[in-house]
C-alpha positions as CSV (number, residue, x, y, z in Angstrom):
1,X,21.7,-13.3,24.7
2,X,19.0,-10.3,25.4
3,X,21.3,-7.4,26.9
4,X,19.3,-4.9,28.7
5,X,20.3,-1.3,29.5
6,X,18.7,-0.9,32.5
7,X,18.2,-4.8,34.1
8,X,16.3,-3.8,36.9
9,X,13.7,-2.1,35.2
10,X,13.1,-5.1,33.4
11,X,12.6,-7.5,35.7
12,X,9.5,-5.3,37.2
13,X,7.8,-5.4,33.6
14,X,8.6,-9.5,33.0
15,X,5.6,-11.1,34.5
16,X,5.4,-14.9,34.9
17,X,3.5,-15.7,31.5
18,X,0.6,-17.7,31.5
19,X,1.3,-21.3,31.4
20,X,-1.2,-22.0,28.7
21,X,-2.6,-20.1,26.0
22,X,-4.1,-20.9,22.5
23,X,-2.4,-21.4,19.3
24,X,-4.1,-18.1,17.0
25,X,-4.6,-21.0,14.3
26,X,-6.0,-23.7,15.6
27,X,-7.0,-23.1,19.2
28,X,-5.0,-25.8,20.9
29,X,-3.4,-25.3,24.4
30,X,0.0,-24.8,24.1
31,X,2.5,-24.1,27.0
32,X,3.2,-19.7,26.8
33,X,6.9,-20.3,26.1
34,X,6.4,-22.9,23.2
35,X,8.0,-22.0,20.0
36,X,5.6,-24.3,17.6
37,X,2.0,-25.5,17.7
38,X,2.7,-29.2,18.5
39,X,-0.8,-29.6,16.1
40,X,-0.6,-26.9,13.4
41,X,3.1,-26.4,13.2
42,X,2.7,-22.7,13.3
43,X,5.9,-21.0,14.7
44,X,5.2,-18.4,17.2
45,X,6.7,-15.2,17.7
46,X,7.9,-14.6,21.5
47,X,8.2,-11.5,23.6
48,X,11.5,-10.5,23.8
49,X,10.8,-9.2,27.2
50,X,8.5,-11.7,29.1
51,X,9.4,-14.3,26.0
52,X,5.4,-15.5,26.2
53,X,3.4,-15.9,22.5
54,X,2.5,-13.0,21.2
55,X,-0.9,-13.5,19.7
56,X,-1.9,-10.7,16.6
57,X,-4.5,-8.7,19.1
58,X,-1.3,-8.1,21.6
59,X,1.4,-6.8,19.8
60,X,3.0,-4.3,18.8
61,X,5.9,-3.7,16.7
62,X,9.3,-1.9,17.1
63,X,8.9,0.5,14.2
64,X,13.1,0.5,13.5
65,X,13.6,-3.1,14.0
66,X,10.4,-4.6,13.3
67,X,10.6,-6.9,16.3
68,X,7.4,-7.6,18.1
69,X,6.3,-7.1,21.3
70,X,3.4,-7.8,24.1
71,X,1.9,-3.7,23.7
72,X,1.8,-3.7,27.5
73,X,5.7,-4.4,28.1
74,X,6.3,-2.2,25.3
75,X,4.3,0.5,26.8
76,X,6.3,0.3,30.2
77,X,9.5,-0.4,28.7
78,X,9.0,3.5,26.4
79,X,7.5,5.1,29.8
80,X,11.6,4.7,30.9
81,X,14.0,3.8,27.7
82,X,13.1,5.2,23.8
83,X,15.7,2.4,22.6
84,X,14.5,-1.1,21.5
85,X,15.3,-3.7,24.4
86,X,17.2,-6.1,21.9
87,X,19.3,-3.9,19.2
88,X,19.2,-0.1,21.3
89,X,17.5,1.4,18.2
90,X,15.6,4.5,18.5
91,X,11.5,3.4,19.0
């Protein structure tokens, strides 16, 4: 379970992901909140925030923890809170 230190604030980043994008690998459309390729079997890494794929060109990482992130939700989420979302770590 995701706790959030300031819920509110949240919910105006989370945006309804997509409902399809394409697996990085192998190009198939895949629903945004899948966890595996149903074709390649590559797992996919989710936004903690929005919990869409995170494809390589659209992340980026919390430097403490290492977990990734869409850069745009990121972005916001630092414009209000220096802590990572998920463990409270300094960014």
């Amino acid at each position: 379970m995701l706790v959030f230190d300031k819920p509110d604030k949240v919910k105006k980043l989370v945006k309804k992901p997509k409902k399809k994008v394409k697996c990085p690998d192998c190009s198939v459309e895949v629903k945004s909140t899948a966890e595996k390729c149903p074709n390649c079997g590559k797992n996919f890494d989710s936004c903690p925030i929005c919990r869409g794929i995170i494809t390589t060109e659209k992340t980026k990482a919390c430097s403490s923890c290492g977990r990734l992130f869409h850069k745009n939700h990121l972005e916001e989420w630092m414009n209000t809170n220096r802590n990572c979302p998920v463990c409270k770590e300094k960014l």
